[in-house]
N, C-alpha and C positions, 0 to 999 in steps of 0.2 A: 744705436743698439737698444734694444725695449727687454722688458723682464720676463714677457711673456713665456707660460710653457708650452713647449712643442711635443708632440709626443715623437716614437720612431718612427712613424707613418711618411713623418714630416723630412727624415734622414735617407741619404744612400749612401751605399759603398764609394769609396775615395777609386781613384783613377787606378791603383795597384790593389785596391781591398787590403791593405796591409797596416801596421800601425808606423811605418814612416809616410806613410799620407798626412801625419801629424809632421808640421812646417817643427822644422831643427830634431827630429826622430831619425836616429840610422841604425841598422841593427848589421851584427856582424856575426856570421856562425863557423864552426871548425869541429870536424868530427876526428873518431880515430878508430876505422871501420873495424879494424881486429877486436879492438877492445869494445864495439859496439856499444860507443859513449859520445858524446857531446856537450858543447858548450855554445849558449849564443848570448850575445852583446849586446845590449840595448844601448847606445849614443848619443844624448841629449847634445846638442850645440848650439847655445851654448849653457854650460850647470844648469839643472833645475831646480826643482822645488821636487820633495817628492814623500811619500808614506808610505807606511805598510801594514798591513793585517793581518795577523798568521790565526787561522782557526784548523790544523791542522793538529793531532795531540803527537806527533813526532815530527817537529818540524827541523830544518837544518840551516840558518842563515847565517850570515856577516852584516855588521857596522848595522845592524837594523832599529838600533841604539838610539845612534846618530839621528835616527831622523825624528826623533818625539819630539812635542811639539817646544817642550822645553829646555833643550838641549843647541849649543853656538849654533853649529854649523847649518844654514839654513837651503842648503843647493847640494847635489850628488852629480860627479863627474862621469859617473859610467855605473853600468846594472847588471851585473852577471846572472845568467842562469842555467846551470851546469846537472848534468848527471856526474856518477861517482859518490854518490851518498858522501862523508865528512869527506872522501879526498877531492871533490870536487869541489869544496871550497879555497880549495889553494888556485884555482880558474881566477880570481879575483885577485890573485897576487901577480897573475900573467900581468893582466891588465891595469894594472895598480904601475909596476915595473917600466911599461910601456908608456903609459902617461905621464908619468913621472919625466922618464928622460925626454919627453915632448914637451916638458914644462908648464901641462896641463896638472894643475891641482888647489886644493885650498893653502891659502897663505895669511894666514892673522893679520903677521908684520912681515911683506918685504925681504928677503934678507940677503945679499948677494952671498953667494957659495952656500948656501942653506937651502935644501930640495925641498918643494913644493909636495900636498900630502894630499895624492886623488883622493877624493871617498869615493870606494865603490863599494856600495853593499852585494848582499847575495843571496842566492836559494837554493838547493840543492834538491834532489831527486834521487830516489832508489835504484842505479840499474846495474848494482853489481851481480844480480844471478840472474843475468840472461843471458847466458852460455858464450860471451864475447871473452876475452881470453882477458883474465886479470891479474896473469901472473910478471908482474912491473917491478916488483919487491920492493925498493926504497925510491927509485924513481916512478912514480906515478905519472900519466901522461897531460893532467891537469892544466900546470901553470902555462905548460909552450900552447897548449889548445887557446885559452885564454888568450895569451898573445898575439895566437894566429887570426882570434876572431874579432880583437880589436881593431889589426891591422888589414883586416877584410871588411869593415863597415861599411855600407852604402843604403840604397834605398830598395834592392832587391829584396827579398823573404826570400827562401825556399821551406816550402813545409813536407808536412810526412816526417820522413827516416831524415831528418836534419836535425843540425845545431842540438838542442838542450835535453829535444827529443828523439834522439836517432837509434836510442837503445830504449823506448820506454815499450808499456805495455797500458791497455784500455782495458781494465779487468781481465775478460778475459783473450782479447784480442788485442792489434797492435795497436800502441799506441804512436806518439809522436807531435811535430811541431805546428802547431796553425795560428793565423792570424786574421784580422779582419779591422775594417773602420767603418764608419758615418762620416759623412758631412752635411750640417745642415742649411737648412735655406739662407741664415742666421749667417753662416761661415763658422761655428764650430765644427771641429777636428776632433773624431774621436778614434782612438785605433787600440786595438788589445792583442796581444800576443802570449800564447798559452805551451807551454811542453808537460803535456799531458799522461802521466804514468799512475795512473788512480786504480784503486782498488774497486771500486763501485765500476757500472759500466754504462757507456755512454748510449748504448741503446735500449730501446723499451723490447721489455720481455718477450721474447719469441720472435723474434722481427729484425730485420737491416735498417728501422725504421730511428732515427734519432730522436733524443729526450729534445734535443732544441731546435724541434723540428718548426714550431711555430715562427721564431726569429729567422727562420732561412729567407737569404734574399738572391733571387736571381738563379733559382736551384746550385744555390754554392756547396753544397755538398750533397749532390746529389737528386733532390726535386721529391727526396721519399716521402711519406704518408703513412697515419696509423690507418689501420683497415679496421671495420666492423668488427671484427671476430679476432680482437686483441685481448690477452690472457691477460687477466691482474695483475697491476705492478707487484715484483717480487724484487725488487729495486734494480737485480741486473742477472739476465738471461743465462743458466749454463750451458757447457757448450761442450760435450764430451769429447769431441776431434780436435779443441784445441786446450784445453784443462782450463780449470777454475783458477782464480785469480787467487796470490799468495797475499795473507797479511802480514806485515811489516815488509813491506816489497814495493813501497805505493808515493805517493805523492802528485800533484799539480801545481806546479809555479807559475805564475802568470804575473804581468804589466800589463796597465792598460795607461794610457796618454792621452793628454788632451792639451790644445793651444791657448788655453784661459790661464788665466792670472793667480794662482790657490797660496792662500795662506801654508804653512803647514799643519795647521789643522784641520784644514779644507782637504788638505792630500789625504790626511789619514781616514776622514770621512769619507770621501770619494774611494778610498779604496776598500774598507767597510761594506761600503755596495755591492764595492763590483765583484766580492763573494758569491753574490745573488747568483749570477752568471753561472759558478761552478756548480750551483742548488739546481742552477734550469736545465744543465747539459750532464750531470752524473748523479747515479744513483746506485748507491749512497756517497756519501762524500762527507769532509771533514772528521771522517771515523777517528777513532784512538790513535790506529795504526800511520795516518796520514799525515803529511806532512805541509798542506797546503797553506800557502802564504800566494797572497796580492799586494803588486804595489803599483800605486797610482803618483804619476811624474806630471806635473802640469809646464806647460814652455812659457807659459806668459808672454806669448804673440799678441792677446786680446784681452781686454777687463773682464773681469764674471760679472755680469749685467746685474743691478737692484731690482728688485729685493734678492742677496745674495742666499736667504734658505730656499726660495724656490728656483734662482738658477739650480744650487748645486743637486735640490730633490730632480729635477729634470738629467743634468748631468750624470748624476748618477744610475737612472733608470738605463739610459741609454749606453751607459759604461757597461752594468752588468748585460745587457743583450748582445752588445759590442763581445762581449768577455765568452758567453755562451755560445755564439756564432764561431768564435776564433776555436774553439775546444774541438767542434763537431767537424771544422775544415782540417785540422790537424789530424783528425783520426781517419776522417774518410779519406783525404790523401794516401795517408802512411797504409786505409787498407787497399787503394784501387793498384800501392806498387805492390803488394805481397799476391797477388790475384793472380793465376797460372794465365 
């Protein structure tokens, strides 16, 4: 293994284009079509390492604590990321519940008849006003969503109207779940997974044309293009037939993954980056109103190659395009199902 930088030129999409293209990655989703909400699971196997970034001025997480760099616990057993704005963080007690009585969790000391303690951190998303029916009163449909998407893990994605993003919204159009990887010549594993409900919009002004049109590989969403006679950015296009995007209504939660070796300070760096990703594919983003958070899970299948700052300056480059590609396939998905 050599330290050399690669750029993305040097990278293609994994055999699924998905972030379980990353070796020990399974992701699990469960929706609840009335309530036009979702929850999906991210599955390291086995614990990883992992970070987080929240640049988001309303953001909504769990255990996100847990993972600074100075803090025990240095591995996460599962990744929730849910709509439901705060009641979608009870998604993580689904899955918290479920691994537990699988005897999956952290354990300091051992202790017979003494329950093992998943960490699963979280994020949450805006999608209670989009007309999906919320009236659950003290039972929320959260924690059983949760559990359902645990226990549905595999190496599938489905994106669009799925998992985390099944109720979202793309400013002013729909939004929803995408994903995407790299692998490079190297054998790194890069794969990101986004459920995108932003207030900014993912397209360039007056156009079907995506902000992350440049990282597109293999016309994954679509094969669009800015034309000559493209209006100035106004960060995101309105759209009288379908309305303007609501503020405090908004967020973008995303993971991205990779099969190297990361300190936990390397995770929170690497997930740092792969902010970039939401900078390339929406505009505007990280507003007041947003709530967006990235975390970055590393599997440690492979050493991060010396000199360890220009592995992870290369890694991370390639995280956030990874991160930007996954946004623009989640929305073009979610618009080619709403299309008569």
């Amino acid at each position: 293994m050599t330290g050399k930088i690669m750029t993305a030129a040097k990278a293609a999409p994994g055999p699924r284009n998905a972030i379980t293209d990353v070796d020990g990655i399974l992701v699990g989703e469960a929706v609840d079509p009335d309530a036009m909400t979702g929850v999906s699971v991210i599955l390291p196997d086995p614990p990883c390492v992992c970070g987080a970034d929240i640049r988001g001025g309303g953001p909504g997480t769990r255990e996100t604590g847990t993972l600074l760099p100075e803090t025990l616990v240095d591995r996460i057993d599962a990744l929730v990321l849910s709509g439901g704005s705060v009641y979608g963080l009870a998604a993580a007690d689904g899955v918290t519940a479920a691994m537990g009585a699988d005897g999956r969790g952290f354990s300091l000391i051992p202790q017979e008849g003494v329950p093992v303690s998943p960490i699963v951190p979280a994020a949450i998303l805006y999608d209670l006003a989009n007309s999906g029916n919320k009236d659950w009163g003290d039972k929320p449909p959260y924690t059983a969503l949760g559990a359902e998407a645990y226990a549905a893990a595999g190496p599938e994605v489905k994106q669009g109207r799925a998992g985390a993003g099944f109720g979202a919204r793309a400013g002013a159009y729909p939004g929803g779940l995408g994903t995407a990887s790299y692998i490079t010549e190297d054998g790194w594993q890069i794969g990101a997974i986004a459920a995108v409900n932003s207030f900014g919009s993912p397209y360039m002004p007056g156009s079907d044309c995506f902000w992350a049109w440049p990282y597109e590989l293999n016309d994954e969403f679509g094969g669009r293009r800015p034309g000559k006679d493209m209006p100035p950015s106004e960060g995101f296009p309105p759209d009288t037939k379908i309305g303007m995007p609501i503020a405090r209504t908004n967020t973008t939660i995303a993971a991205v993954a990779v099969n190297l070796a990361l300190s936990k300070p390397q995770a929170k760096r690497l997930a740092i980056m792969a902010q970039d990703g939401l900078a390339r594919a929406i505009r505007p983003v990280h507003a007041p109103a947003d709530g967006d958070v990235v975390f970055a899970l590393g599997t440690g299948r492979l050493d991060l190659p010396e000199p360890a700052p220009l592995s992870m300056t290369r890694l991370g480059t390639l995280a956030a395009d990874c991160l930007a590609r996954a946004i623009a396939r989640g929305v073009y998905t979610a618009e080619e199902a709403v299309k008569p």
